[in-house]
N, CA, C and O atoms as a printed pandas DataFrame, in Angstrom:
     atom_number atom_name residue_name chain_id  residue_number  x_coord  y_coord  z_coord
0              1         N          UNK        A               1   51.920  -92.065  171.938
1              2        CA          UNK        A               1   53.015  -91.363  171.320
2              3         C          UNK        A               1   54.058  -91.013  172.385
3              4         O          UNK        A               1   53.716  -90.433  173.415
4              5         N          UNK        A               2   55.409  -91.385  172.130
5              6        CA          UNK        A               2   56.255  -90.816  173.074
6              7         C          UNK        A               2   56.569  -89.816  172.859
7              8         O          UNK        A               2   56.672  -89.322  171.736
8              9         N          UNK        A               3   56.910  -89.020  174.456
9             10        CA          UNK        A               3   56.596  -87.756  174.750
10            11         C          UNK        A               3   57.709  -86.729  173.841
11            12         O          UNK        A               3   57.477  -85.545  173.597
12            13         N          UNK        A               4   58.848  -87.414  173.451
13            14        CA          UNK        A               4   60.010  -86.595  172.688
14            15         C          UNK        A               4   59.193  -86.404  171.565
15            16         O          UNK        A               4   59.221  -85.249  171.139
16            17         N          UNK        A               5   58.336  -87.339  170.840
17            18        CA          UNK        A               5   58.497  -87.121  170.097
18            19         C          UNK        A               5   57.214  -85.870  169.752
19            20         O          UNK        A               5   57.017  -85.202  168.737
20            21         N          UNK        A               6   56.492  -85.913  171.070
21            22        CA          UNK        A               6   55.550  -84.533  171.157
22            23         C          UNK        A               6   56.482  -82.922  171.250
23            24         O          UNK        A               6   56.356  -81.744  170.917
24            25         N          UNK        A               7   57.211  -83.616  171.771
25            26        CA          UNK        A               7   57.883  -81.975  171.824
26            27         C          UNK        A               7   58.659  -81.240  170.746
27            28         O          UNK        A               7   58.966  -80.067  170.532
28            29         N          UNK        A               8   58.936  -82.934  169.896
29            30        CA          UNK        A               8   59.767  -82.164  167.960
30            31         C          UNK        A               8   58.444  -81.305  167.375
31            32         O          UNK        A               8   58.457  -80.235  166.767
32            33         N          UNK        A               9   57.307  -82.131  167.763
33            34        CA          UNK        A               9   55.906  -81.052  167.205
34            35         C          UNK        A               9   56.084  -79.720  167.151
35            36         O          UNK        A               9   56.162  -78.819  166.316
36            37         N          UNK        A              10   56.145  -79.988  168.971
37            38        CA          UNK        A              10   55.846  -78.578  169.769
38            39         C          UNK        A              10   56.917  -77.606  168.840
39            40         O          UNK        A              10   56.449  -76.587  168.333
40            41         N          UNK        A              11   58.153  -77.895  168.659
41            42        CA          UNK        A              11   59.517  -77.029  168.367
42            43         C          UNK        A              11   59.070  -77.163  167.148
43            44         O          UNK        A              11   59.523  -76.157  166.602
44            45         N          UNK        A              12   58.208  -78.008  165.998
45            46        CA          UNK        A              12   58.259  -77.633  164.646
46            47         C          UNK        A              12   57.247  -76.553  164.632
47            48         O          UNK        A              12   57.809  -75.512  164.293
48            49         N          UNK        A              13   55.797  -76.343  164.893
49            50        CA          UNK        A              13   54.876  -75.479  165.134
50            51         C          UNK        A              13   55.373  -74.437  166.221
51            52         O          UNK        A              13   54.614  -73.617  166.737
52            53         N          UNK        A              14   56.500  -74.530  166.469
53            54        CA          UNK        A              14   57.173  -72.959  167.001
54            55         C          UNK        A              14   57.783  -72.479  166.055
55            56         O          UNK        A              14   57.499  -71.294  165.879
56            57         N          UNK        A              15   58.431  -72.845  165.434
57            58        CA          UNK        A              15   59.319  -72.353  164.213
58            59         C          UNK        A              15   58.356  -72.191  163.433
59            60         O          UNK        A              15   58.923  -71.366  162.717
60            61         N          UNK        A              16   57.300  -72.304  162.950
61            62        CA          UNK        A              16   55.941  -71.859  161.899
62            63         C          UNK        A              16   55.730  -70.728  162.322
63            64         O          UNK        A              16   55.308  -69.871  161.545
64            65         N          UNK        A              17   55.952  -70.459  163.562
65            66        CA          UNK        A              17   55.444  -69.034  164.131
66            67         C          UNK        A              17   53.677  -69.029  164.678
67            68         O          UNK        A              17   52.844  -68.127  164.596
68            69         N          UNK        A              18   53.548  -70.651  165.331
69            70        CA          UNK        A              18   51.785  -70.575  165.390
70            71         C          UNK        A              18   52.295  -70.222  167.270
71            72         O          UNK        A              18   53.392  -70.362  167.810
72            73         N          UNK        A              19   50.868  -69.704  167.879
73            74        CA          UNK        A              19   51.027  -70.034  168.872
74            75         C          UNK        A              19   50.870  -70.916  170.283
75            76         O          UNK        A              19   50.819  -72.079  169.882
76            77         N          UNK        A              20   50.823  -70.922  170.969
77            78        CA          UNK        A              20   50.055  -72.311  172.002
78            79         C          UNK        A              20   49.268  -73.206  171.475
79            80         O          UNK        A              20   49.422  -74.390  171.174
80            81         N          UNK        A              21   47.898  -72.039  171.365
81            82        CA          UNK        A              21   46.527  -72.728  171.128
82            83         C          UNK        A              21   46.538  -73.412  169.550
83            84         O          UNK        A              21   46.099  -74.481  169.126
84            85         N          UNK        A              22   47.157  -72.430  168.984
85            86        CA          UNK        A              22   46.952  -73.381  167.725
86            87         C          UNK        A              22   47.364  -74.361  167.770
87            88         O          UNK        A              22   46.597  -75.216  167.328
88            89         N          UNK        A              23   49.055  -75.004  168.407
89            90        CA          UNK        A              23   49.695  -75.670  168.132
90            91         C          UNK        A              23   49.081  -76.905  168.641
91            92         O          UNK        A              23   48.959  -77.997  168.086
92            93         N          UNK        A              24   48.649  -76.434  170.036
93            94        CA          UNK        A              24   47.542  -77.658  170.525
94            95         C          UNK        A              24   46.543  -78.141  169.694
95            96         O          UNK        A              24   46.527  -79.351  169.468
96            97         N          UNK        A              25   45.666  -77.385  169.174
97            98        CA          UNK        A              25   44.170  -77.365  168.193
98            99         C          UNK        A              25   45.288  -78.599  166.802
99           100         O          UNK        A              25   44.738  -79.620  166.389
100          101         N          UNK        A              26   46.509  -78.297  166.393
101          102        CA          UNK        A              26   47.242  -78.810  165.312
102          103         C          UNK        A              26   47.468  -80.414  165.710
103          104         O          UNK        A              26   47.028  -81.349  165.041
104          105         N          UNK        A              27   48.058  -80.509  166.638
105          106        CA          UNK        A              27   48.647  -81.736  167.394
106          107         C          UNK        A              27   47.341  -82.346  167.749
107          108         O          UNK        A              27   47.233  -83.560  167.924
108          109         N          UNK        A              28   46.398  -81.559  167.852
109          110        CA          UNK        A              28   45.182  -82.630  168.789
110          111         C          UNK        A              28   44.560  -82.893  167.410
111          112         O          UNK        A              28   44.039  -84.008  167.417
112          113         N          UNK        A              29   44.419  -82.231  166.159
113          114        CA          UNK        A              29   43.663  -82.844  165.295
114          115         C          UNK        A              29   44.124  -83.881  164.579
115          116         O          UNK        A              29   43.463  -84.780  164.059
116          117         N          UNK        A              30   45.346  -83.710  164.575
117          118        CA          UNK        A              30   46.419  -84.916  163.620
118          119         C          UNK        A              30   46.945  -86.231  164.835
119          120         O          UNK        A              30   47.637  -87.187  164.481
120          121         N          UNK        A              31   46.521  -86.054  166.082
121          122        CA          UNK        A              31   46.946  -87.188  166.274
122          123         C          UNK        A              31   45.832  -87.894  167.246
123          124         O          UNK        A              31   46.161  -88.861  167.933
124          125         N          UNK        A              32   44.260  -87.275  167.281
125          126        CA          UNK        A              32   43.438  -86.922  168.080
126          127         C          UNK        A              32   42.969  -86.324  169.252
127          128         O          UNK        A              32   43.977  -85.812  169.738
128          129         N          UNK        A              33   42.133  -86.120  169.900
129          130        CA          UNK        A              33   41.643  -84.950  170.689
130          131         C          UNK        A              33   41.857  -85.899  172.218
131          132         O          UNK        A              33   41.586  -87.058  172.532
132          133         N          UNK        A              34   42.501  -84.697  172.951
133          134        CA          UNK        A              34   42.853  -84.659  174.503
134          135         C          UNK        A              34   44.279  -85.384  174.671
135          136         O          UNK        A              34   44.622  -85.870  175.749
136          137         N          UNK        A              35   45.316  -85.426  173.182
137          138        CA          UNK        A              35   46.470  -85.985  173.755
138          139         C          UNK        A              35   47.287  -84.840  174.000
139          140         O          UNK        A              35   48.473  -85.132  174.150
140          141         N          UNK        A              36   46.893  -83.093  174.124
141          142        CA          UNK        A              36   48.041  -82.290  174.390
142          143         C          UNK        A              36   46.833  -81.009  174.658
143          144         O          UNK        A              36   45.897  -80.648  173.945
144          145         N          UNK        A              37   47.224  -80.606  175.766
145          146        CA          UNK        A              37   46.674  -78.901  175.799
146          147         C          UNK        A              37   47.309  -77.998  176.032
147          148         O          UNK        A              37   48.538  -78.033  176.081
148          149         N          UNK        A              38   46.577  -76.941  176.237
149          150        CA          UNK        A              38   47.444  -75.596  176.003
150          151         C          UNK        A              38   48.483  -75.245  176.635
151          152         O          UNK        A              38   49.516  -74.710  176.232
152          153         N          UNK        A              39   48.056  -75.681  177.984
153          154        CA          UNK        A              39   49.345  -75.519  179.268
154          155         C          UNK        A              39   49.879  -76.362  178.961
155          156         O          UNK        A              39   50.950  -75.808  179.210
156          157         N          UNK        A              40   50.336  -77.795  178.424
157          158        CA          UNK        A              40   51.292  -78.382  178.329
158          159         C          UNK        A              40   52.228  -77.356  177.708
159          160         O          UNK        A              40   53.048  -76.695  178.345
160          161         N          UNK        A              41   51.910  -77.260  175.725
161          162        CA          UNK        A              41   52.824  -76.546  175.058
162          163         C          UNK        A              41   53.586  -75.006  175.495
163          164         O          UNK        A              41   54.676  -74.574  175.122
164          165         N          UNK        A              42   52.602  -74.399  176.395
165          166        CA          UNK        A              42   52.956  -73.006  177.175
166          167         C          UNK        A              42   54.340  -73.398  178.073
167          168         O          UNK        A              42   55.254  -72.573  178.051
168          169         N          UNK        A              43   54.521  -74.696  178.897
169          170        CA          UNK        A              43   55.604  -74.912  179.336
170          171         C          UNK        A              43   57.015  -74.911  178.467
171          172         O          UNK        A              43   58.099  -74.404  178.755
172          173         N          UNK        A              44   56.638  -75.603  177.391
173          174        CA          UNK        A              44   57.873  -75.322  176.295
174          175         C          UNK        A              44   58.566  -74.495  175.281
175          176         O          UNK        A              44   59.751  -74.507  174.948
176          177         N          UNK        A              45   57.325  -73.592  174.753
177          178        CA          UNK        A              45   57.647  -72.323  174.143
178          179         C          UNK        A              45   58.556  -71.519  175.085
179          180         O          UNK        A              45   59.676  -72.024  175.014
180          181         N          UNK        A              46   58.551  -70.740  175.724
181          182        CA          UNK        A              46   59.456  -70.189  177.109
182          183         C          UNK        A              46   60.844  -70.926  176.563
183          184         O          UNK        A              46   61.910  -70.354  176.793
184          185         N          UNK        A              47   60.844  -71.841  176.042
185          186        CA          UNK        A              47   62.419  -72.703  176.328
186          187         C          UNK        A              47   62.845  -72.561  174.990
187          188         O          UNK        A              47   64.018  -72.481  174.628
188          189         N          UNK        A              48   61.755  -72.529  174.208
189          190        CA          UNK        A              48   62.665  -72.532  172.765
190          191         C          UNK        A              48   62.705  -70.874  172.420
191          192         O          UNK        A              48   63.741  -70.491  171.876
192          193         N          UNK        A              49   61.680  -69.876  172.686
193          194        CA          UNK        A              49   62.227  -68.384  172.968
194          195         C          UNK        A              49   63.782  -68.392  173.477
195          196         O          UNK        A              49   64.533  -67.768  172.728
196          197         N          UNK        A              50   64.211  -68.812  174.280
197          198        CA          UNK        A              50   65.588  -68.723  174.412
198          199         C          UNK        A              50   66.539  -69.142  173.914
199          200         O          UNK        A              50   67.655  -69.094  174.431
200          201         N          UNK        A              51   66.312  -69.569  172.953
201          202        CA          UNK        A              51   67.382  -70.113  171.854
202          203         C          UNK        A              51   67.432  -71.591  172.443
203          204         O          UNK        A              51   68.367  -72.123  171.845
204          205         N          UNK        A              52   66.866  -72.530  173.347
205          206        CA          UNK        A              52   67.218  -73.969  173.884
206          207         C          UNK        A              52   66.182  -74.761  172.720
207          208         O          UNK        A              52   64.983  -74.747  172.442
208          209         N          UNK        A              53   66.978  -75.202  172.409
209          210        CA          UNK        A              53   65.703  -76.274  171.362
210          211         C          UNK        A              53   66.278  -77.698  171.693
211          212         O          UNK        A              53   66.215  -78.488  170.751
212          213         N          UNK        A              54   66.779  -78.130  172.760
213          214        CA          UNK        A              54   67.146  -79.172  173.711
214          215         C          UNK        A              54   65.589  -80.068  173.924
215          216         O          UNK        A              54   64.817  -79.292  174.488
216          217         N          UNK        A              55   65.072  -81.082  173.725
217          218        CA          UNK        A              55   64.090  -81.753  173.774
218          219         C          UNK        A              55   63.854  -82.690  174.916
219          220         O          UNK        A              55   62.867  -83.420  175.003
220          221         N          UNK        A              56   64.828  -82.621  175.785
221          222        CA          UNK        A              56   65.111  -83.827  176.636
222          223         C          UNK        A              56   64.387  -82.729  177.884
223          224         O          UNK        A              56   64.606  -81.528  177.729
224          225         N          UNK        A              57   63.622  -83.127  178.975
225          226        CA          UNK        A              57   62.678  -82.273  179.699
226          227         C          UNK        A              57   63.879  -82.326  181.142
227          228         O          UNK        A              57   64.532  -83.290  181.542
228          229         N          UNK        A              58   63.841  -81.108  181.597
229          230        CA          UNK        A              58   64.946  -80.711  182.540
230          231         C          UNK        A              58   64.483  -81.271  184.412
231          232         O          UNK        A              58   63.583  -80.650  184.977
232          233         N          UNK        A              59   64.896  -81.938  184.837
233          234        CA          UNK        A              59   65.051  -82.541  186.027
234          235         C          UNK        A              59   64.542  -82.099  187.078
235          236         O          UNK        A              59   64.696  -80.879  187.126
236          237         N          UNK        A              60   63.820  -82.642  188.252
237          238        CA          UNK        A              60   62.375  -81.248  188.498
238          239         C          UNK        A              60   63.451  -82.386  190.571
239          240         O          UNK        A              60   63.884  -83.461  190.984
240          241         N          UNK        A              61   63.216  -80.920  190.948
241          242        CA          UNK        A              61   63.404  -80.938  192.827
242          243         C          UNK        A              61   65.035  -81.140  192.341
243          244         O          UNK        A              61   65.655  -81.020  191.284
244          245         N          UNK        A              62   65.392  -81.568  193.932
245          246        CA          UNK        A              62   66.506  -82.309  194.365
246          247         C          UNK        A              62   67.213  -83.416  193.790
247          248         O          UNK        A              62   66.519  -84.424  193.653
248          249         N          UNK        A              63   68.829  -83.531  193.284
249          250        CA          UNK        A              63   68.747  -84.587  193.349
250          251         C          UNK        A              63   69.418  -85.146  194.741
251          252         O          UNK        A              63   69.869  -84.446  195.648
252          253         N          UNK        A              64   69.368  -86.739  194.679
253          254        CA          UNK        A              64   69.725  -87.375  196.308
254          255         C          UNK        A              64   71.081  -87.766  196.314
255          256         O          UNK        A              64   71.214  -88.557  197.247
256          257         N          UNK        A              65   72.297  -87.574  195.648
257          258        CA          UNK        A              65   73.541  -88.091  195.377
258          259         C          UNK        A              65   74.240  -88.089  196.879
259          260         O          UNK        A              65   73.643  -87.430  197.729
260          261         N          UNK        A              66   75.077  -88.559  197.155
261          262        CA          UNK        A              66   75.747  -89.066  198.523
262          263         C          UNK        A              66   76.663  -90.196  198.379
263          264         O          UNK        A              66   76.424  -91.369  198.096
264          265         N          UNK        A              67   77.790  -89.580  198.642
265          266        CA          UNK        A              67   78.509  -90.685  198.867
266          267         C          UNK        A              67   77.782  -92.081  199.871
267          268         O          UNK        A              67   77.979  -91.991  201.082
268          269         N          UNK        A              68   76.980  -93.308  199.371
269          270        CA          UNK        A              68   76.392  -94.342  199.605
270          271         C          UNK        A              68   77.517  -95.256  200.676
271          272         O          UNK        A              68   77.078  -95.993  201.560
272          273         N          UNK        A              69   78.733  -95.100  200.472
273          274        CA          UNK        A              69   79.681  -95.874  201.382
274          275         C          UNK        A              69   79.712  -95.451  202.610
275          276         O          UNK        A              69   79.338  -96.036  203.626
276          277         N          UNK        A              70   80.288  -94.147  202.459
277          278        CA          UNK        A              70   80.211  -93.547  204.182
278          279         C          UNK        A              70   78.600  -92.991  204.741
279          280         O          UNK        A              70   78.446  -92.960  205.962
280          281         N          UNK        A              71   77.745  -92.678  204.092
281          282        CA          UNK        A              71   75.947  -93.540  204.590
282          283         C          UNK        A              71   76.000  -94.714  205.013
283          284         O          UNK        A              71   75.670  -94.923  206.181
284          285         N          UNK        A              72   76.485  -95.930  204.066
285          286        CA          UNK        A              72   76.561  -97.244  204.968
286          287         C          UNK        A              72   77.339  -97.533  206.163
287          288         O          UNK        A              72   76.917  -98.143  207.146
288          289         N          UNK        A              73   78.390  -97.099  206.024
289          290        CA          UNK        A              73   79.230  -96.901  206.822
290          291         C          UNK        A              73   78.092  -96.653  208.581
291          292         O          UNK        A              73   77.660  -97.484  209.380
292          293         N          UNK        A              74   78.022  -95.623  208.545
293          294        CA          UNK        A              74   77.696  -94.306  209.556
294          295         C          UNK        A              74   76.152  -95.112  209.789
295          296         O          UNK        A              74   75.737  -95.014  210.944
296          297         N          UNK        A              75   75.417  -95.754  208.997
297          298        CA          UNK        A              75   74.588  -96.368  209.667
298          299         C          UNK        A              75   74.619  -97.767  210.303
299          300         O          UNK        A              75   74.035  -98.178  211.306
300          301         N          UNK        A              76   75.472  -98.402  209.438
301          302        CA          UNK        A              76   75.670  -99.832  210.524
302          303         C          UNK        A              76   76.654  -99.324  211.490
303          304         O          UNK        A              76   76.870 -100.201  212.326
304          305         N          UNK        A              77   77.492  -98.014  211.761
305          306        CA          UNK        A              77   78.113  -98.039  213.420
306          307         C          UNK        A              77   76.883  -97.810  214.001
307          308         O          UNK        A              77   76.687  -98.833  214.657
308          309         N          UNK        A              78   75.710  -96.899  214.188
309          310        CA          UNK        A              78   75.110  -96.900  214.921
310          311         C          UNK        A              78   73.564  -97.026  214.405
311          312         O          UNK        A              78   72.896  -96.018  214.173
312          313         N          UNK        A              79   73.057  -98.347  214.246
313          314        CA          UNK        A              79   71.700  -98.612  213.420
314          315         C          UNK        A              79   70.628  -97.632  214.275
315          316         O          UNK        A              79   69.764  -97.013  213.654
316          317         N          UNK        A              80   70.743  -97.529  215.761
317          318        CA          UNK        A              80   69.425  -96.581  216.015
318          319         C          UNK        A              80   69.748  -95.250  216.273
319          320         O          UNK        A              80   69.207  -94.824  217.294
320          321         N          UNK        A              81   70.546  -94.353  215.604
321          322        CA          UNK        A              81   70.788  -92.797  215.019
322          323         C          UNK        A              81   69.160  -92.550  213.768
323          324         O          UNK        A              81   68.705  -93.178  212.812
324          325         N          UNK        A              82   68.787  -91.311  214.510
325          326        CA          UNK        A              82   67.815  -91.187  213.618
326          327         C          UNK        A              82   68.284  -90.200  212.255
327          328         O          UNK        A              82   69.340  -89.607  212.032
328          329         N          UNK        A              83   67.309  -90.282  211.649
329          330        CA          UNK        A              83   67.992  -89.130  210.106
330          331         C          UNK        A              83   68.651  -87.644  210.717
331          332         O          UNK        A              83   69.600  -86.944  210.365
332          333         N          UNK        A              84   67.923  -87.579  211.500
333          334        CA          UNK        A              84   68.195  -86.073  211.562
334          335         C          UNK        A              84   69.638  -85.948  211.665
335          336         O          UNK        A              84   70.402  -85.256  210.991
336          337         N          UNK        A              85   69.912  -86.861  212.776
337          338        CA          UNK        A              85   72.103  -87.251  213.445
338          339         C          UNK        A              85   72.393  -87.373  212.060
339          340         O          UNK        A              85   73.060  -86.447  211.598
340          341         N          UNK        A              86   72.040  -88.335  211.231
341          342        CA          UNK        A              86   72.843  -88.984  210.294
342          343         C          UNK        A              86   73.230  -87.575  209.437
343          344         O          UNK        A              86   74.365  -87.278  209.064
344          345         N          UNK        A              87   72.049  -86.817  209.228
345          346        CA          UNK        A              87   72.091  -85.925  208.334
346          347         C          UNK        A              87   73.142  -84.438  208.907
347          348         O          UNK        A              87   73.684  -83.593  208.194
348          349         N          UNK        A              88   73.144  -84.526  210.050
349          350        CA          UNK        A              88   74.061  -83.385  210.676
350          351         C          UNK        A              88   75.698  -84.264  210.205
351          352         O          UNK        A              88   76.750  -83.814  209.751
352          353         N          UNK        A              89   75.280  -85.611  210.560
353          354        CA          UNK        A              89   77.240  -85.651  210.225
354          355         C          UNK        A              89   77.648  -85.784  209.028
355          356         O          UNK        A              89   78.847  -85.739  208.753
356          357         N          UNK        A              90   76.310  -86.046  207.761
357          358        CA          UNK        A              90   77.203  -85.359  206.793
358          359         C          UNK        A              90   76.827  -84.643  205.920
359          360         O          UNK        A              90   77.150  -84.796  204.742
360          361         N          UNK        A              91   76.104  -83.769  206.337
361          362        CA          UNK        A              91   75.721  -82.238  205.797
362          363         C          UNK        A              91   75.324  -82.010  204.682
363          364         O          UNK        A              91   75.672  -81.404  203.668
364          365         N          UNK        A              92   74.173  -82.871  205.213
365          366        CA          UNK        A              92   73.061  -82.880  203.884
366          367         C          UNK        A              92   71.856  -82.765  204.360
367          368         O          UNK        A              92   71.724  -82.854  205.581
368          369         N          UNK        A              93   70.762  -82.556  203.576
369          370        CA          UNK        A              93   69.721  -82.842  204.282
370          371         C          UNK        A              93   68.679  -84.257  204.485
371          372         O          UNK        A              93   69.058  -85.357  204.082
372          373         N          UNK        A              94   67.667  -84.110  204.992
373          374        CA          UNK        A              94   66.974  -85.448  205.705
374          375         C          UNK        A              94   66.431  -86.266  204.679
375          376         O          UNK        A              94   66.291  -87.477  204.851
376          377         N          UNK        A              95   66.015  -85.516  203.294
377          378        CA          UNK        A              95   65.632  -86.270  202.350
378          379         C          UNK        A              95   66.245  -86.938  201.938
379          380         O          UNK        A              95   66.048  -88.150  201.860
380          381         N          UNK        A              96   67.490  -86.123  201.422
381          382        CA          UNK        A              96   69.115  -86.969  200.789
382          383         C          UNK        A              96   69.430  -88.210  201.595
383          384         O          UNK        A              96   69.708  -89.255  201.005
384          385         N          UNK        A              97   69.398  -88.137  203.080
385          386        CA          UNK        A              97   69.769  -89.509  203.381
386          387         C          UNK        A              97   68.599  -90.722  203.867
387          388         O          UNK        A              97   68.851  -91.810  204.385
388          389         N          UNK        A              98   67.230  -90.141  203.512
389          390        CA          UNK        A              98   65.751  -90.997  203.382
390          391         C          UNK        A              98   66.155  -91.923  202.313
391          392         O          UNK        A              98   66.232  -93.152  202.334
392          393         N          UNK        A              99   66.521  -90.647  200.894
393          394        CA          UNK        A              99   66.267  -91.203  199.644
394          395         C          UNK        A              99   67.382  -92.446  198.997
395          396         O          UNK        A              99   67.148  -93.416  198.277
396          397         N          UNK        A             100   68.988  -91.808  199.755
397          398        CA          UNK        A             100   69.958  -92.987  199.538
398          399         C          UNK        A             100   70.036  -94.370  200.736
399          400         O          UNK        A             100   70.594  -95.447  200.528
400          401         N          UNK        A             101   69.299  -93.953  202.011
401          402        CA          UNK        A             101   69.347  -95.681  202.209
402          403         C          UNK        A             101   68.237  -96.119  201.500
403          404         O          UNK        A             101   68.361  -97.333  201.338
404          405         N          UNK        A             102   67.356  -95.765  201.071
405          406        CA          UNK        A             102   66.424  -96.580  200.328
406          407         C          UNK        A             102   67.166  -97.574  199.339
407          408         O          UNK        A             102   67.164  -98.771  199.051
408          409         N          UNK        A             103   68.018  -95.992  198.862
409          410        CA          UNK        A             103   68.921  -97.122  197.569
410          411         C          UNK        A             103   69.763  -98.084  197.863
411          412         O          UNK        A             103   69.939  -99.063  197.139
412          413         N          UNK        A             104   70.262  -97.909  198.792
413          414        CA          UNK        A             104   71.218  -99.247  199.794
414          415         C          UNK        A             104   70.319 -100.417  200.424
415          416         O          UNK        A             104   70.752 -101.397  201.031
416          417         N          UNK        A             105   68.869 -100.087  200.133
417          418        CA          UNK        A             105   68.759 -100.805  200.918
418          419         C          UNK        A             105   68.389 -101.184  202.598
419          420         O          UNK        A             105   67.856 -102.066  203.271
420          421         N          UNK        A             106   68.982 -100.034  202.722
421          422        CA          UNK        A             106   68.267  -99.542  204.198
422          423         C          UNK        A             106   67.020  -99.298  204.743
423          424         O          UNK        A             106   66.969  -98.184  205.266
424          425         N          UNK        A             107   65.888 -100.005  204.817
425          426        CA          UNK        A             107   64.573  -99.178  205.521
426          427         C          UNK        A             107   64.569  -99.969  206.719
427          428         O          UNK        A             107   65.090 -101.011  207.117
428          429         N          UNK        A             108   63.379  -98.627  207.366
429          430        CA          UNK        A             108   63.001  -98.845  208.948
430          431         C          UNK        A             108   62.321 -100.183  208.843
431          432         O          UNK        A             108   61.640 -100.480  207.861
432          433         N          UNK        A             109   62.545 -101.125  210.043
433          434        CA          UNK        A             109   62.012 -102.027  210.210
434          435         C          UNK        A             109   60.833 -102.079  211.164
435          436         O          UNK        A             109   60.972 -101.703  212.328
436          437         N          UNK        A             110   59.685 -102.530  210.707
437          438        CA          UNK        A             110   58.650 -102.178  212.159
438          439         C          UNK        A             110   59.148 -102.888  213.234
439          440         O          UNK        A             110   59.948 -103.817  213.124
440          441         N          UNK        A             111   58.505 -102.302  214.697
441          442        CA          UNK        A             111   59.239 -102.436  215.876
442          443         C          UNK        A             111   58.747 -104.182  216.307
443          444         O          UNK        A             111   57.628 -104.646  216.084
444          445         N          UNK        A             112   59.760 -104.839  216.878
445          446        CA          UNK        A             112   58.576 -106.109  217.102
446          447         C          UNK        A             112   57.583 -106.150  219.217
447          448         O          UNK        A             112   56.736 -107.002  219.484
């Protein structure tokens, strides 16, 4: 079952007024046992208490956005600058510019 369409459940058996456990005990009997537990649905109640009945699941850490040109740029002037340089000149951090040369294309090459 795709997962949206677990969470119209979750938001219809919130609006019934059941809580967690039931809603789990509901969902696991009608669509069988161990496809949802309690802590799953506990993550989403919290969201629809606040008036969000938004179904689409909200974006978890960092994201890595960077201008990718001046990254390319700044690494072919100087290919052996390690992250840390790269990341001081443009003021981001070490993950952000791990995660966008990956996307360019950029990885370490082993040494020969």
């Amino acid at each position: 079952m795709i997962k949206k369409d677990l969470r119209l459940f979750f938001l219809h058996e919130f609006k019934l007024g059941h809580n967690t456990s039931q809603t789990a005990a509901n969902i696991n009997r009608a669509w069988g046992e161990g496809d949802i537990n309690d802590r799953t649905v506990r993550r989403w109640f919290p969201k629809f208490r606040s008036r969000d009945e938004s179904l689409e699941e909200e974006s978890r850490g960092r994201s890595c956005n960077l201008d990718n040109e001046q990254l390319k740029a700044i690494a072919e002037q100087n290919p052996r600058q390690s992250l840390r340089e790269m990341s001081q000149a443009l003021g981001v951090g070490i993950a952000t510019v791990l995660c966008n040369l990956q996307k360019i294309g950029k990885v370490k090459k082993p040494d020969k």
